[in-house]
N, C-alpha and C positions, 0 to 999 in steps of 0.2 A: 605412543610418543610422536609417530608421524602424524598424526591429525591433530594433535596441539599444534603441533609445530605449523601447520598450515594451515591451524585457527587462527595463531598468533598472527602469523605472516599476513595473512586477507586481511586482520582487523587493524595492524600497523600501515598497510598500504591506505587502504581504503580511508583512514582515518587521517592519516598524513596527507593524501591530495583533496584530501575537504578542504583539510585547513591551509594548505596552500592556494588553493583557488580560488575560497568563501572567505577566509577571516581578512578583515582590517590586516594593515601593516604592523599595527602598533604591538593589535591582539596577538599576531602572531610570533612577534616577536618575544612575547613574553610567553608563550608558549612553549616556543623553542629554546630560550630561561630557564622552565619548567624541566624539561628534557634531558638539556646538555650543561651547561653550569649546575644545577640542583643534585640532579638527579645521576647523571655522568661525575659530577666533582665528587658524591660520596665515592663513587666505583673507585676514582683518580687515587681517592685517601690510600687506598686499602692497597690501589698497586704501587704505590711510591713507596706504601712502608708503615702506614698507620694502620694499627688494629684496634685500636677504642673506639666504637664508634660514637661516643658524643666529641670526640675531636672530629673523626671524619665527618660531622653534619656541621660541625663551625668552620670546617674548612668548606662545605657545600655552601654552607648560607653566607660563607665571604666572597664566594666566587660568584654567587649568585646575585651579590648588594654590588658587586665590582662591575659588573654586565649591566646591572641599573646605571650604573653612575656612569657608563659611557654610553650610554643608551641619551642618560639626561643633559649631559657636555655636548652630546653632538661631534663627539671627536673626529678626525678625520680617515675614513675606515681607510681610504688607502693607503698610508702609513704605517696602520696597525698590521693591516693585513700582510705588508710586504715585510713587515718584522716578524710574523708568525711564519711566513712562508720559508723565511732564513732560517727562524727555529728547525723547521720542519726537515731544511736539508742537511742541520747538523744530526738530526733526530734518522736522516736514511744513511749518513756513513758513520750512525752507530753500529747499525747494524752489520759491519763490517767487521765487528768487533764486540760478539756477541757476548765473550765474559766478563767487561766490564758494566758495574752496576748492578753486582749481586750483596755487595757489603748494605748492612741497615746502618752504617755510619750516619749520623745526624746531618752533615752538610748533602750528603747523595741523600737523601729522604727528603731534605730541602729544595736540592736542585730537581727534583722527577717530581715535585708538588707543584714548582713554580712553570716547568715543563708543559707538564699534562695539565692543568692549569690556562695556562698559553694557547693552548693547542684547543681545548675547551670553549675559550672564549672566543678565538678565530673562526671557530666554526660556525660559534651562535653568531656573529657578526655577521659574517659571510652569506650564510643564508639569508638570516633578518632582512640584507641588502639586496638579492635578488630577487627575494619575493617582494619588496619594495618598488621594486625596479618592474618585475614581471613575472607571475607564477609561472609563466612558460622557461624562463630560463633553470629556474627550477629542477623542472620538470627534463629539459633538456640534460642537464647534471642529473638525475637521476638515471636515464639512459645510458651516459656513458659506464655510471657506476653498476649499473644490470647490464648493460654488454657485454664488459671486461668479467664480471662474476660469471656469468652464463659460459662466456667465450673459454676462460681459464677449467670450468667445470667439466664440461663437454671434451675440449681439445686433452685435457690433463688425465679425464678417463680414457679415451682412444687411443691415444700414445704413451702414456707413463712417462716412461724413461728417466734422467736425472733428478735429483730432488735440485729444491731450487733454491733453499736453504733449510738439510737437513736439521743442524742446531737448533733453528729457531721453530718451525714448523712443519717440521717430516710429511706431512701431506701434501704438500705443495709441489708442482714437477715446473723444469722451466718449458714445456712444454704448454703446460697449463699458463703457465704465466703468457708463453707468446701469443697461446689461441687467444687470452682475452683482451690484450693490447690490439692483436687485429680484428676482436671484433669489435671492441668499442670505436677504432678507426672505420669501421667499413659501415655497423650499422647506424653510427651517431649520425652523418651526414645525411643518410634518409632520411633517418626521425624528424633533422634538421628543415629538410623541404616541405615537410608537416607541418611542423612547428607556428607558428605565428608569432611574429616579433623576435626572430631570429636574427640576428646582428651578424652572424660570421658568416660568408662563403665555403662553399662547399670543402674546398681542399686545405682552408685555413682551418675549419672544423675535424674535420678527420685527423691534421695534424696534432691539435690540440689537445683530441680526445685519447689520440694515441699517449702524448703526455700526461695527461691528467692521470689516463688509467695507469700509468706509471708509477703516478707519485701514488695511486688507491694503494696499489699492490704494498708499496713501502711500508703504508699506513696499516694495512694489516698485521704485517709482518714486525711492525715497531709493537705494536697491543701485545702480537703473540711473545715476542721478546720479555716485555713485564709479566706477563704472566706466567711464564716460566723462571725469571727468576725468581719470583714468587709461591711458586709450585701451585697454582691455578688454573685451573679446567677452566672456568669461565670469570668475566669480573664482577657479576653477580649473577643472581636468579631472579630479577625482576619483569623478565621476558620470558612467560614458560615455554619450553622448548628451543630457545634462542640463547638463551645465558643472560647476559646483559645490557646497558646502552652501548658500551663501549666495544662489546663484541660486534654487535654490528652496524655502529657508526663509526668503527675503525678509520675503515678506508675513505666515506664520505668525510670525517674529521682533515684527513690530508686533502682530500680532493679540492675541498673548498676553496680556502685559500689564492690555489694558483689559481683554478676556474673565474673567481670573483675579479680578480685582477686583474685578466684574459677581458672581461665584459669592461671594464671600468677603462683598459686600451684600445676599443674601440670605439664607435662612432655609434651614439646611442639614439639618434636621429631615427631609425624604426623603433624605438622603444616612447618617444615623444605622443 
Protein backbone atom coordinates (compact mmCIF):
# COMPACT_ATOMS: atom_id res chain seq x y z
CA UNK A 1 0.00 0.00 0.00
CA UNK A 2 2.89 2.36 0.74
CA UNK A 3 4.66 1.97 -2.64
CA UNK A 4 1.36 2.76 -4.53
CA UNK A 5 1.01 5.41 -2.60
CA UNK A 6 4.31 6.76 -3.59
CA UNK A 7 3.86 5.61 -7.05
CA UNK A 8 0.93 7.65 -7.21
CA UNK A 9 2.36 10.65 -5.41
CA UNK A 10 5.86 10.70 -7.89
CA UNK A 11 3.46 10.23 -10.93
CA UNK A 12 0.86 13.21 -9.83
CA UNK A 13 3.94 15.52 -8.97
CA UNK A 14 5.93 14.88 -11.82
CA UNK A 15 3.06 15.00 -14.22
CA UNK A 16 1.64 18.16 -12.71
CA UNK A 17 4.92 20.45 -12.99
CA UNK A 18 5.21 19.19 -16.65
CA UNK A 19 2.13 20.62 -17.33
CA UNK A 20 2.56 23.62 -15.46
CA UNK A 21 5.78 24.48 -17.01
CA UNK A 22 5.33 22.96 -20.79
CA UNK A 23 1.79 23.16 -21.63
CA UNK A 24 0.15 26.35 -23.34
CA UNK A 25 -2.12 28.41 -21.08
CA UNK A 26 -5.12 27.47 -22.88
CA UNK A 27 -3.91 23.57 -22.94
CA UNK A 28 -3.57 23.72 -19.48
CA UNK A 29 -6.41 25.06 -18.63
CA UNK A 30 -8.45 22.56 -19.97
CA UNK A 31 -6.60 20.27 -18.40
CA UNK A 32 -7.13 21.33 -15.12
CA UNK A 33 -11.25 21.19 -16.48
CA UNK A 34 -10.34 17.69 -16.84
CA UNK A 35 -9.13 17.33 -13.16
CA UNK A 36 -11.34 19.59 -11.13
CA UNK A 37 -14.76 20.59 -12.69
CA UNK A 38 -14.93 16.81 -14.43
CA UNK A 39 -13.55 14.69 -12.56
CA UNK A 40 -13.66 16.58 -8.88
CA UNK A 41 -17.58 17.58 -9.76
CA UNK A 42 -18.46 13.68 -9.99
CA UNK A 43 -16.68 13.31 -6.41
CA UNK A 44 -18.78 16.93 -5.41
CA UNK A 45 -22.10 14.68 -6.52
CA UNK A 46 -21.82 11.98 -4.23
CA UNK A 47 -20.65 14.37 -1.04
CA UNK A 48 -23.56 16.82 -1.44
CA UNK A 49 -25.91 13.90 -1.44
CA UNK A 50 -26.36 12.29 -4.90
CA UNK A 51 -25.80 8.57 -5.33
CA UNK A 52 -26.85 7.87 -9.06
CA UNK A 53 -24.34 8.17 -10.79
CA UNK A 54 -25.61 9.07 -14.28
CA UNK A 55 -26.95 12.26 -12.24
CA UNK A 56 -23.51 12.78 -10.66
CA UNK A 57 -21.84 12.84 -14.43
CA UNK A 58 -24.54 15.50 -15.59
CA UNK A 59 -23.85 17.45 -12.77
CA UNK A 60 -19.89 16.86 -13.79
CA UNK A 61 -20.34 17.56 -17.38
CA UNK A 62 -22.48 20.88 -16.26
CA UNK A 63 -19.91 22.05 -14.19
CA UNK A 64 -17.54 21.18 -16.77
CA UNK A 65 -19.62 23.12 -19.89
CA UNK A 66 -19.95 26.04 -17.08
CA UNK A 67 -15.77 26.42 -16.82
CA UNK A 68 -15.89 26.50 -20.75
CA UNK A 69 -18.43 29.14 -20.82
CA UNK A 70 -16.33 31.43 -18.69
CA UNK A 71 -13.28 30.46 -19.90
CA UNK A 72 -15.13 31.60 -23.44
CA UNK A 73 -16.77 35.09 -21.84
CA UNK A 74 -13.59 35.97 -20.59
CA UNK A 75 -15.28 36.98 -17.39
CA UNK A 76 -13.46 38.90 -14.97
CA UNK A 77 -11.69 36.37 -12.56
CA UNK A 78 -11.25 38.87 -10.02
CA UNK A 79 -14.72 39.26 -9.11
CA UNK A 80 -15.32 35.69 -9.24
CA UNK A 81 -12.67 34.77 -7.41
CA UNK A 82 -13.42 37.34 -4.61
CA UNK A 83 -17.11 35.76 -4.51
CA UNK A 84 -15.61 32.35 -4.05
CA UNK A 85 -13.26 33.46 -1.51
CA UNK A 86 -16.55 34.82 0.55
CA UNK A 87 -18.04 31.44 -0.16
CA UNK A 88 -15.10 29.93 1.29
CA UNK A 89 -15.14 31.81 4.63
CA UNK A 90 -18.74 30.98 5.12
CA UNK A 91 -17.67 27.33 4.20
CA UNK A 92 -14.63 27.85 7.49
CA UNK A 93 -17.41 29.14 10.23
CA UNK A 94 -19.19 26.09 9.20
CA UNK A 95 -16.96 24.35 10.56
CA UNK A 96 -17.78 25.70 13.79
CA UNK A 97 -20.77 24.05 13.52
CA UNK A 98 -20.11 20.69 12.53
CA UNK A 99 -23.81 18.98 12.93
CA UNK A 100 -25.45 21.07 10.63
CA UNK A 101 -25.74 19.59 7.12
CA UNK A 102 -26.20 16.04 7.75
CA UNK A 103 -30.16 15.99 6.55
CA UNK A 104 -30.30 14.71 2.51
CA UNK A 105 -33.31 17.37 2.47
CA UNK A 106 -33.51 18.40 -1.20
CA UNK A 107 -32.60 22.26 -0.61
CA UNK A 108 -29.17 21.25 1.61
CA UNK A 109 -28.33 18.63 -1.33
CA UNK A 110 -28.80 21.78 -3.40
CA UNK A 111 -27.04 24.18 -1.51
CA UNK A 112 -23.54 21.69 -1.03
CA UNK A 113 -23.94 21.04 -5.19
CA UNK A 114 -23.93 24.72 -5.69
CA UNK A 115 -21.17 25.05 -2.78
CA UNK A 116 -18.69 22.44 -3.86
CA UNK A 117 -19.56 23.59 -7.20
CA UNK A 118 -18.15 27.19 -6.46
CA UNK A 119 -15.45 26.12 -4.86
CA UNK A 120 -14.52 23.69 -7.95
CA UNK A 121 -14.60 26.24 -10.29
CA UNK A 122 -12.66 28.83 -8.14
CA UNK A 123 -10.02 26.67 -8.10
CA UNK A 124 -9.86 25.77 -11.91
CA UNK A 125 -9.87 29.62 -12.43
CA UNK A 126 -7.45 30.28 -10.00
CA UNK A 127 -4.87 28.27 -11.19
CA UNK A 128 -5.83 28.55 -15.05
CA UNK A 129 -4.73 32.36 -14.04
CA UNK A 130 -1.42 31.86 -12.45
CA UNK A 131 -0.07 29.51 -14.66
CA UNK A 132 -1.12 32.17 -17.22
CA UNK A 133 0.49 34.71 -15.48
CA UNK A 134 3.51 32.42 -14.58
CA UNK A 135 4.25 28.79 -13.75
CA UNK A 136 6.46 29.98 -11.12
CA UNK A 137 3.79 31.47 -9.07
CA UNK A 138 2.41 28.22 -9.20
CA UNK A 139 4.87 26.54 -8.09
CA UNK A 140 5.36 29.08 -5.42
CA UNK A 141 1.57 27.95 -4.00
CA UNK A 142 2.55 24.77 -4.28
CA UNK A 143 5.22 25.30 -1.65
CA UNK A 144 3.26 26.80 0.74
CA UNK A 145 0.61 24.08 0.39
CA UNK A 146 3.96 21.31 1.08
CA UNK A 147 5.28 23.46 3.84
CA UNK A 148 2.21 23.83 5.90
CA UNK A 149 1.48 19.65 5.09
CA UNK A 150 5.08 18.61 5.93
CA UNK A 151 5.17 21.45 8.72
CA UNK A 152 1.63 20.14 10.38
CA UNK A 153 2.97 16.29 9.96
CA UNK A 154 6.25 16.43 11.48
CA UNK A 155 5.27 19.09 14.45
CA UNK A 156 1.80 17.10 15.00
CA UNK A 157 3.78 13.80 15.40
CA UNK A 158 6.48 15.35 18.02
CA UNK A 159 4.09 16.95 20.28
CA UNK A 160 0.52 15.42 19.76
CA UNK A 161 -1.25 17.06 22.38
CA UNK A 162 -4.97 18.56 21.62
CA UNK A 163 -6.98 17.50 18.65
CA UNK A 164 -7.68 20.41 16.62
CA UNK A 165 -11.03 19.41 15.81
CA UNK A 166 -11.75 16.14 17.28
CA UNK A 167 -15.64 16.07 15.34
CA UNK A 168 -14.46 16.57 12.19
CA UNK A 169 -10.93 14.93 11.99
CA UNK A 170 -9.59 13.14 15.13
CA UNK A 171 -6.06 13.17 13.48
CA UNK A 172 -5.26 16.44 13.39
CA UNK A 173 -3.51 18.14 16.79
CA UNK A 174 -3.46 22.11 16.94
CA UNK A 175 0.05 21.50 17.29
CA UNK A 176 0.18 20.01 13.94
CA UNK A 177 -1.83 22.70 12.74
CA UNK A 178 0.83 25.62 14.20
CA UNK A 179 4.02 23.48 13.11
CA UNK A 180 2.60 23.84 9.48
CA UNK A 181 1.38 27.53 9.51
CA UNK A 182 5.08 28.23 10.65
CA UNK A 183 6.51 26.32 8.31
CA UNK A 184 4.85 27.35 5.27
CA UNK A 185 5.75 31.18 6.80
CA UNK A 186 9.47 30.47 7.36
CA UNK A 187 10.14 28.24 4.36
CA UNK A 188 7.84 29.95 1.46
CA UNK A 189 10.13 33.08 1.65
CA UNK A 190 13.28 31.06 0.83
CA UNK A 191 11.81 29.18 -1.89
CA UNK A 192 10.48 32.86 -2.65
CA UNK A 193 14.29 34.22 -3.22
CA UNK A 194 14.53 31.14 -5.71
CA UNK A 195 11.84 31.62 -7.34
CA UNK A 196 12.04 33.81 -10.48
CA UNK A 197 9.28 36.23 -11.21
CA UNK A 198 8.44 36.58 -7.68
CA UNK A 199 6.13 39.66 -6.99
CA UNK A 200 5.98 39.75 -3.08
CA UNK A 201 8.74 40.70 -0.64
CA UNK A 202 10.09 38.71 1.82
CA UNK A 203 7.97 39.41 4.99
CA UNK A 204 4.91 40.32 2.81
CA UNK A 205 5.32 36.50 1.63
CA UNK A 206 5.77 34.87 4.88
CA UNK A 207 2.90 36.82 5.87
CA UNK A 208 0.67 35.58 3.27
CA UNK A 209 1.88 32.20 3.27
CA UNK A 210 1.11 32.02 7.00
CA UNK A 211 -2.55 32.99 5.84
CA UNK A 212 -2.97 31.04 2.90
CA UNK A 213 -1.72 27.94 4.95
CA UNK A 214 -4.59 28.91 7.05
CA UNK A 215 -7.24 28.98 4.93
CA UNK A 216 -5.45 25.17 3.36
CA UNK A 217 -6.03 23.85 6.79
CA UNK A 218 -9.80 25.01 6.82
CA UNK A 219 -10.07 23.45 3.33
CA UNK A 220 -9.17 20.13 4.56
CA UNK A 221 -11.10 20.08 7.41
CA UNK A 222 -14.37 21.60 5.35
CA UNK A 223 -13.76 17.89 2.56
CA UNK A 224 -13.30 15.96 6.01
CA UNK A 225 -16.56 17.49 7.33
CA UNK A 226 -18.66 16.17 4.06
CA UNK A 227 -17.22 13.26 4.22
CA UNK A 228 -18.23 12.45 7.51
CA UNK A 229 -21.44 13.37 7.25
CA UNK A 230 -21.56 11.10 4.60
CA UNK A 231 -19.85 8.24 6.33
CA UNK A 232 -16.87 8.33 3.66
CA UNK A 233 -13.32 7.16 4.13
CA UNK A 234 -12.40 8.74 0.93
CA UNK A 235 -14.37 10.90 -2.07
CA UNK A 236 -13.41 8.43 -4.24
CA UNK A 237 -10.85 5.80 -5.41
CA UNK A 238 -9.64 7.40 -8.53
CA UNK A 239 -6.14 7.97 -6.81
CA UNK A 240 -4.77 4.68 -5.74
CA UNK A 241 -3.55 4.93 -2.43
CA UNK A 242 -4.68 8.69 -2.21
CA UNK A 243 -8.65 8.20 -2.24
CA UNK A 244 -9.68 10.99 -4.45
CA UNK A 245 -9.24 14.46 -6.30
CA UNK A 246 -10.85 16.02 -3.66
CA UNK A 247 -8.93 14.36 -0.79
CA UNK A 248 -6.12 15.92 -1.90
CA UNK A 249 -6.94 19.08 -3.72
CA UNK A 250 -8.82 19.79 -0.56
CA UNK A 251 -6.70 22.38 0.74
CA UNK A 252 -5.07 23.74 -2.63
CA UNK A 253 -9.13 24.12 -3.56
CA UNK A 254 -9.22 26.92 -0.48
CA UNK A 255 -5.69 27.98 -0.96
CA UNK A 256 -6.36 29.21 -4.42
CA UNK A 257 -8.58 31.74 -4.29
CA UNK A 258 -6.99 34.02 -1.67
CA UNK A 259 -3.34 33.31 -3.13
CA UNK A 260 -4.73 34.48 -6.71
CA UNK A 261 -5.98 37.56 -5.43
CA UNK A 262 -2.85 38.25 -3.25
CA UNK A 263 -0.98 38.14 -7.01
CA UNK A 264 -3.83 40.10 -8.85
CA UNK A 265 -3.03 43.07 -5.67
CA UNK A 266 0.17 43.45 -6.35
CA UNK A 267 2.35 45.01 -8.86
CA UNK A 268 2.78 42.46 -11.72
CA UNK A 269 5.63 44.58 -13.43
CA UNK A 270 8.35 41.45 -12.67
CA UNK A 271 5.76 39.08 -14.14
CA UNK A 272 5.82 41.55 -17.57
Amino acid sequence: MLRLRVLTALVMVTGGLLAVFLMPSDAFAILVALVLPLLGGWEAARLAGVDSAPARWVYALGLTALAAMIHALSLNPGWLLTAIAALWLVNLAWLSRPGLGRSLAPPLVVFKLFNLGAVLLGAWVGLSLLQALSPWLVLLLLVIIAAADTGAYFSGRHFGGAKLAPTISPGKTRAGALGGLLGAAILTPIAGMLVPLNPFQPFALAALAFAVAMISIGGDLFISLLKRQRDLKDTSALLPGHGGILDRFDSMAAAVPFFTLAVLHVSLEPLL
